[in-house]
VOGU-3710 file (C-alpha; in Angstrom, 3 decimals, decimal comma):
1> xxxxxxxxxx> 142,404/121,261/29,285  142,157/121,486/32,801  141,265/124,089/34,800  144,744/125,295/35,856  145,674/125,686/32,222  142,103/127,597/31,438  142,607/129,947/33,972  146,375/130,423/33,352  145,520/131,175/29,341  142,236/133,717/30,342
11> xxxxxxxxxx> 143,621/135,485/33,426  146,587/137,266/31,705  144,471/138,480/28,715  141,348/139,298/30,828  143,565/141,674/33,164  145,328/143,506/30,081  141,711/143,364/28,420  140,342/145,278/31,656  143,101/147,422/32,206  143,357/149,053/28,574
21> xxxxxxxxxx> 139,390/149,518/29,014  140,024/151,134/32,376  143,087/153,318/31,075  141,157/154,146/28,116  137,724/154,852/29,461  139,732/157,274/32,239  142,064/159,152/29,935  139,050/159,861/27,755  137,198/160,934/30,535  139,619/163,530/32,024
31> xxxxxxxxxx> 139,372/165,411/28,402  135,884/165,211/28,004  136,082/166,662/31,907  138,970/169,101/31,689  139,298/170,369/27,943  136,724/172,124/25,751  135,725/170,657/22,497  137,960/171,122/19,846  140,455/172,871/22,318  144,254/171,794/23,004
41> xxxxxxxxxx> 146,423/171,723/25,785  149,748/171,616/26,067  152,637/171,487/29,093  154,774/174,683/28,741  157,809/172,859/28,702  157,016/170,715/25,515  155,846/173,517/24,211  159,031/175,497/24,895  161,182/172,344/22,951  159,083/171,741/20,215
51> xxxxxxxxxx> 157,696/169,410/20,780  154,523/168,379/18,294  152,573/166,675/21,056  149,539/168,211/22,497  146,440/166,658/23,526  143,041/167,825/21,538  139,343/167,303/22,727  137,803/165,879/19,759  135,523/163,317/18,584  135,546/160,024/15,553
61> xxxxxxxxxx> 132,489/159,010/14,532  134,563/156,705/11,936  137,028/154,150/11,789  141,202/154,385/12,154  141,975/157,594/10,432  138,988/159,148/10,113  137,595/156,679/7,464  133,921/155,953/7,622  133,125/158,694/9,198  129,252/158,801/10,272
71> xxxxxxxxxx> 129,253/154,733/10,599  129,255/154,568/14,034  126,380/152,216/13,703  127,632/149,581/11,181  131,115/149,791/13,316  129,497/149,153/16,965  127,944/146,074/15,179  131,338/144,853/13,314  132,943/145,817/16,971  130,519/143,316/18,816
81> xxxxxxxxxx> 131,122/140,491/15,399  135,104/140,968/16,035  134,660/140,456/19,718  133,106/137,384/19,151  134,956/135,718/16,499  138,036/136,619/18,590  136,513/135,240/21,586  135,601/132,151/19,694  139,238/131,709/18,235  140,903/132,053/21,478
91> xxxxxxxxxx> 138,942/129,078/23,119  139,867/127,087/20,288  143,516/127,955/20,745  145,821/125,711/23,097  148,423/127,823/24,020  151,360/128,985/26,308  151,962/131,757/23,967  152,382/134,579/26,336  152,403/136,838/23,188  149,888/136,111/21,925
101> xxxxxxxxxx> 147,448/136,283/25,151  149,066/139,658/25,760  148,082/140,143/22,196  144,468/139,329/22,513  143,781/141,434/25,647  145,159/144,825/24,420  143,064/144,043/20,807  140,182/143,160/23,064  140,386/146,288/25,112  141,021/148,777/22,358
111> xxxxxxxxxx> 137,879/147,580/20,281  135,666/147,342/23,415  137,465/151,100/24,881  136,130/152,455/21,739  132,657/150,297/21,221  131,809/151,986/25,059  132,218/155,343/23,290  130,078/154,171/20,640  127,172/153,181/22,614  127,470/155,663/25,392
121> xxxxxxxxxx> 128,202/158,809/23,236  127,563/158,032/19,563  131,215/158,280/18,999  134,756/157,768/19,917  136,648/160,487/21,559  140,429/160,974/20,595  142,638/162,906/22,235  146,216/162,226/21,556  147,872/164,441/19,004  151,699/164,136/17,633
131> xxxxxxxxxx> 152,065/166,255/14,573  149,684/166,051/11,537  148,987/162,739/12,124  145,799/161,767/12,953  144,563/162,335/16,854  143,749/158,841/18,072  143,112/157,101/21,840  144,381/154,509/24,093  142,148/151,984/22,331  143,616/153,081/18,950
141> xxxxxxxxxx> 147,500/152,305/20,406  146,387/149,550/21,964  144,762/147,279/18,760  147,924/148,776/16,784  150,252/147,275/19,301  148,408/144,545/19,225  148,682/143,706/15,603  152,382/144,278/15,818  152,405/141,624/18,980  150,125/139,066/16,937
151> xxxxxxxxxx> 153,036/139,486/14,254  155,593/138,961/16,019  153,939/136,011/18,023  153,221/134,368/14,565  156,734/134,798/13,266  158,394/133,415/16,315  155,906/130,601/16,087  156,518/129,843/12,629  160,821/130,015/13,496  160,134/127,501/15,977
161> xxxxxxxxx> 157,861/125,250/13,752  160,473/125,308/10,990  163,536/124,720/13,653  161,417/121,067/13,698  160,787/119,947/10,169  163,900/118,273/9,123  165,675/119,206/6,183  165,079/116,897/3,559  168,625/115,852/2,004
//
């Protein structure tokens, strides 16, 4: 590989990777800054339709969905293990997959948004709430669109490798 093609295949996920941190490491900031723990705010307006958005000062000190809770820990460490095996993988992989690098950067962000909670503040803070679902983060959005890109990115690749295998008559 030569250096046009190395830079071309780390450039696009290093600047989503740095841009979910950044976006996620701000947004959580500006709660932590401007909303009391375990407080809510809300703009009038969605208020006024309905709206089940709101965003809540709180804190994870689990996984996705409040699993684990209290392994903050055991997580940071599986957080730095997943950063490198992904790492690892993605040298290995020759690709003009623009997917797939998107792919890689916002999973990359998301688990390294949250890992800075982890090891700055002992846990993650959330803030997004729609409903009774869980209350989550830009990191949390950005691994799950992530997995839905990697899916997507494997499908289409495994369309195109079956568009070349020849039907045998």
């Amino acid at each position: 590989m030569n250096i046009n093609e190395t830079l071309k295949k780390y450039t696009d996920m290093l600047l989503v990777l740095g841009l979910v941190i950044a976006l996620d490491q701000w947004t959580k900031w500006l709660v932590r800054t401007n909303i009391p723990l375990n407080q809510s705010w809300q703009p009038e307006w969605l208020a006024e339709l309905g709206w089940p958005a709101r965003i809540v000062h709180g804190y994870n000190t689990g996984a996705a969905f409040g699993m684990f809770q209290n392994g903050n820990p055991v997580l940071a460490t599986l957080a730095f293990i997943m950063v490198g095996v992904i790492l690892y993988l993605y040298s290995k992989l020759s690709t003009n997959d623009l997917l797939l690098r998107l792919a890689v950067g916002l999973y990359l962000g998301g688990v390294i948004g949250n890992l800075i909670d982890r090891l700055t503040l002992g846990k993650v803070t959330d803030f997004i709430s729609v409903g009774t679902f869980y209350v989550f983060n830009v990191a949390d959005s950005s691994i799950n669109v992530a997995v839905v890109l990697f899916l997507v990115s494997f499908w289409i690749k495994e369309r195109q490798e079956k568009r070349k295998i020849p039907e045998a008559s």
